[in-house]
C-alpha positions in Angstrom: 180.7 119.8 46.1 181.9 121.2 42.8 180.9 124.6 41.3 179.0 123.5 38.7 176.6 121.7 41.2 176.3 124.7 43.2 175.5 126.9 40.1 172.8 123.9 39.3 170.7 124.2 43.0 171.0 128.7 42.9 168.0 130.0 41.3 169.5 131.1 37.9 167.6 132.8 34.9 170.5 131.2 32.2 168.6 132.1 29.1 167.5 135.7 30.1 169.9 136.9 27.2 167.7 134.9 24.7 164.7 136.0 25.9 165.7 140.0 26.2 167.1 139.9 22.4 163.3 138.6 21.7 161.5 141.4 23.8 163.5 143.8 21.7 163.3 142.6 18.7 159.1 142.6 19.5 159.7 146.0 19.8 161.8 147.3 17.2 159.3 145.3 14.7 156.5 147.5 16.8 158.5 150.4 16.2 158.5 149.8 12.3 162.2 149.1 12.7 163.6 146.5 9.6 164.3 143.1 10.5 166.3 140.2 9.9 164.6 137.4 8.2 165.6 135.8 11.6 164.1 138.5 13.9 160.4 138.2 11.6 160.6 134.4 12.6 161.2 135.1 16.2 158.4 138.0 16.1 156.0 135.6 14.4 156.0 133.3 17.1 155.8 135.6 19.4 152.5 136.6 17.8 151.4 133.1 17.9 152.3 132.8 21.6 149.9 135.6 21.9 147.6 134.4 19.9 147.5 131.2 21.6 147.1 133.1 25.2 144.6 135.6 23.8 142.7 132.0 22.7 143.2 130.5 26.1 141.6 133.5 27.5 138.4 133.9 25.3 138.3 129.5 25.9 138.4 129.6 29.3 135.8 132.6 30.0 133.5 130.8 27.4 133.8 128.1 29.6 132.7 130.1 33.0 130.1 131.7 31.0 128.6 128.2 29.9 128.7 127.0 33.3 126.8 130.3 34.2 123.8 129.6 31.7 123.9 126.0 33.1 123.2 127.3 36.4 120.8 130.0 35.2 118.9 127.7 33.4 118.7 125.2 36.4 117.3 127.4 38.7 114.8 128.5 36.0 113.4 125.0 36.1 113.7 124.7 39.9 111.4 127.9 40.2 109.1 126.2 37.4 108.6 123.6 38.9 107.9 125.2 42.7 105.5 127.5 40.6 103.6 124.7 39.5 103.4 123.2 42.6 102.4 126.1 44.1 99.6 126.0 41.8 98.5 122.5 42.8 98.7 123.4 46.7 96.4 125.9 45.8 94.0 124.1 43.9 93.8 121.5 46.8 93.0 124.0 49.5 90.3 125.8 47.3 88.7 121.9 46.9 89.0 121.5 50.9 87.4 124.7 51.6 84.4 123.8 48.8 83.7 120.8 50.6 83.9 122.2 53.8 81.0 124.9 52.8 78.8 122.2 51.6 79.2 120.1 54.8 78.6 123.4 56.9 75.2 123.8 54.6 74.5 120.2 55.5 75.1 120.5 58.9 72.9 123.6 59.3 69.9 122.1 56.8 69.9 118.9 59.6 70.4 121.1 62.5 67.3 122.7 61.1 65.0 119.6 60.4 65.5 118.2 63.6 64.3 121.3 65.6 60.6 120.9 64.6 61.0 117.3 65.1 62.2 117.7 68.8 59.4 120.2 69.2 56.5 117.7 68.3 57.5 114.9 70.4 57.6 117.5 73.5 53.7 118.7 72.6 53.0 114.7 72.3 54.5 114.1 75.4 52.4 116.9 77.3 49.1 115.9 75.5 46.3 115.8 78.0 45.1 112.6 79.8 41.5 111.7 78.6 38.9 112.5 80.7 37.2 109.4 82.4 33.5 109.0 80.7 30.7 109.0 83.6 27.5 107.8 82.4 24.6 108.1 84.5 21.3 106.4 84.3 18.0 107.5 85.2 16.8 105.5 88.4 15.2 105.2 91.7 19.0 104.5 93.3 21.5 107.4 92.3 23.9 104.8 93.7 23.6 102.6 91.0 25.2 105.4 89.2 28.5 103.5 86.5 31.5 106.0 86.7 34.5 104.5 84.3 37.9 106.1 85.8 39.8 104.7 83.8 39.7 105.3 79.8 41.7 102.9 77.9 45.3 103.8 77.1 46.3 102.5 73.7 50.0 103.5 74.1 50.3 101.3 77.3 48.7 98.4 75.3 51.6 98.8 72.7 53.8 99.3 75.7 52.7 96.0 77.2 52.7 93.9 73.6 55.8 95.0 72.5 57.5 93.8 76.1 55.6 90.6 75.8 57.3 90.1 72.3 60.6 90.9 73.3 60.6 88.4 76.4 59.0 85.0 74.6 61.8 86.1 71.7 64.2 86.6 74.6 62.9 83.2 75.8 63.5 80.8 72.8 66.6 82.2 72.2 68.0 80.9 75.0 65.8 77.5 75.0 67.5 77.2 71.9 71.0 77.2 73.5 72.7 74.0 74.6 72.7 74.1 78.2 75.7 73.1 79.9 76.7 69.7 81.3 78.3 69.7 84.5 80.9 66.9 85.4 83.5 65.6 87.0 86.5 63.3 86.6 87.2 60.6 89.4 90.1 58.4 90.4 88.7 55.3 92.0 90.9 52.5 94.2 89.8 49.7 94.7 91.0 47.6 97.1 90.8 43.2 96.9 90.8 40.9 100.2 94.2 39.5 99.8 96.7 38.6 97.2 94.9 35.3 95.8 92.1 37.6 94.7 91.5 37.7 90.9 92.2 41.0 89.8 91.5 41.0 86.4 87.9 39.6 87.2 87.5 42.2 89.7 88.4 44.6 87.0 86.1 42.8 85.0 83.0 43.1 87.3 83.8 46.8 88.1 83.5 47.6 84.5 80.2 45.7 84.1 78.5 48.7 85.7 76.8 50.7 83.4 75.0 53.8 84.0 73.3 57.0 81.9 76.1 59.4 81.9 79.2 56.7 83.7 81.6 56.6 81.6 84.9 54.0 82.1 88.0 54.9 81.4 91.8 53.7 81.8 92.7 51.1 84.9 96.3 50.0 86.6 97.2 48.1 89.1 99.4 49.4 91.7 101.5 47.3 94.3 100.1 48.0 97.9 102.3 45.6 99.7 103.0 42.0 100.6 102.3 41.0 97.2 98.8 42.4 97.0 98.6 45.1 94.9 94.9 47.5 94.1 93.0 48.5 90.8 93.1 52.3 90.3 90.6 53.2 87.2 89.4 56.8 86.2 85.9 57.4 84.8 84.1 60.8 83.8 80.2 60.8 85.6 77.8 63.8 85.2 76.9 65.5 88.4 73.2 65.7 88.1 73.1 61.8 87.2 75.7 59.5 89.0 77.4 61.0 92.4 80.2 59.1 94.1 77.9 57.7 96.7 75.9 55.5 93.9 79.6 54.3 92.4 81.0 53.0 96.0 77.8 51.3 97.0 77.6 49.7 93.1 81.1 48.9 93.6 81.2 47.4 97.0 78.3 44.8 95.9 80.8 42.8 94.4 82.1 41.7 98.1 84.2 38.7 96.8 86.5 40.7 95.0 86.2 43.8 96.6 87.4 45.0 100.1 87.1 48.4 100.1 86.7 51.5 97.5 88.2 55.4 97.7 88.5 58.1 95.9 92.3 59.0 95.0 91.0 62.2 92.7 88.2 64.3 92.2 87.8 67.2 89.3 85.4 69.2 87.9 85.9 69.0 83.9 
């Protein structure tokens, strides 16, 4: 490593001769001392240079105190506006507590007009029976004598009518309901004599039975063996008109077709 490299990484002040013949010069031109025409150029920049710093100074605490104001005047606003709303919280609750005295006054003027009220239907309640009316007449036989126990009672009459009302309206409303149909779905097989037998004809002559509230519905035939096969057909009957009894014997009348009926499936729809 040469010496001039060594010289260039040490921490050397090279041009403190410069700037101490500057300080001086500052202060000889302080001191009233003459000067060169060289030394007033190098003290008039110095001036500038403080100048310039003295600028740098006044710009920079302008600056803080700007940002201060900014802040001030934020926090101004902020307590502005939580003044105001303050205000507005305070309005609210004085409205809530206005209408809350008026529905206490309310409450106590009802609370009021219902006491009499309560105290009238008690004295109605405890009113005195009417005394039965005994009328005698003048005659040979005192045991002739007419003795009415009973007076009439006009609030049982009401009683009575008003109950009598209620039940026949009680009564047409539910006439005038639909009352419910009950019925059931059936599976029917039907068994023929043999395998010659005409199955669509005995299809034929099942469906020719017709009855208030028999309804048909869809048929197969099903292989039973040996060639012979039966007709299973479903149909929808209401209980109260056609019952499974009626359907077998109707069935079973057609005895050159039919062998034999059962039911495969019964349910209540």
């Amino acid at each position: 490593m040469s010496g001039l490299q060594g010289l260039a990484q040490e921490n050397i002040w090279f041009d403190k001769s410069r700037y101490d013949e500057a300080e001086k010069r500052f202060y000889e031109g302080e001191n009233g001392i003459p000067q060169t025409s060289q030394e007033k150029d190098a003290s008039s920049i110095l001036q500038d240079i403080a100048k310039a710093r003295q600028n740098i100074q006044q710009s920079l605490a302008g600056s803080q105190n700007a940002s201060k104001s900014e802040d001030q005047s934020e926090l101004v606003s902020r307590l502005k506006s939580l003044e105001q709303d303050n205000k507005n919280l305070h309005k609210v609750v004085d409205d809530l507590r206005a209408v809350l005295s008026k529905l206490e006054t309310r409450m106590a003027l009802l609370e009021k007009s219902q006491a009499p009220a309560s105290k009238t239907v008690t004295v109605t309640k405890a009113a005195p029976v009417q005394k039965p009316k005994v009328e005698k007449h003048n005659g040979a036989d005192d045991d002739d004598d007419d003795i009415d126990l009973f007076g009439s009672d006009e609030e049982d009459e009401e009683a009575e009518r008003i109950k009598a009302e209620r039940v026949k309206e009680y009564a047409q409303r539910k006439a005038k309901k639909p009352a419910l149909i009950a019925k059931s779905s059936i599976l029917l097989d039907v068994k023929p004599w043999d395998d010659e037998t005409d199955m669509s004809k005995l299809e034929e002559c099942v469906r020719s039975i017709q009855m208030d509230g028999l309804l048909w519905g869809a048929s197969k035939l099903v292989p039973v063996g040996y060639g012979i096969k039966k007709l299973q057909i479903s149909c929808v009957v209401e209980d109260d008109k056609v019952g499974t009894d009626i359907l077998e014997e109707e069935i079973t009348k057609f005895e050159d077709y039919v062998q034999s009926v059962d039911i495969a499936a019964f349910n209540k729809i």
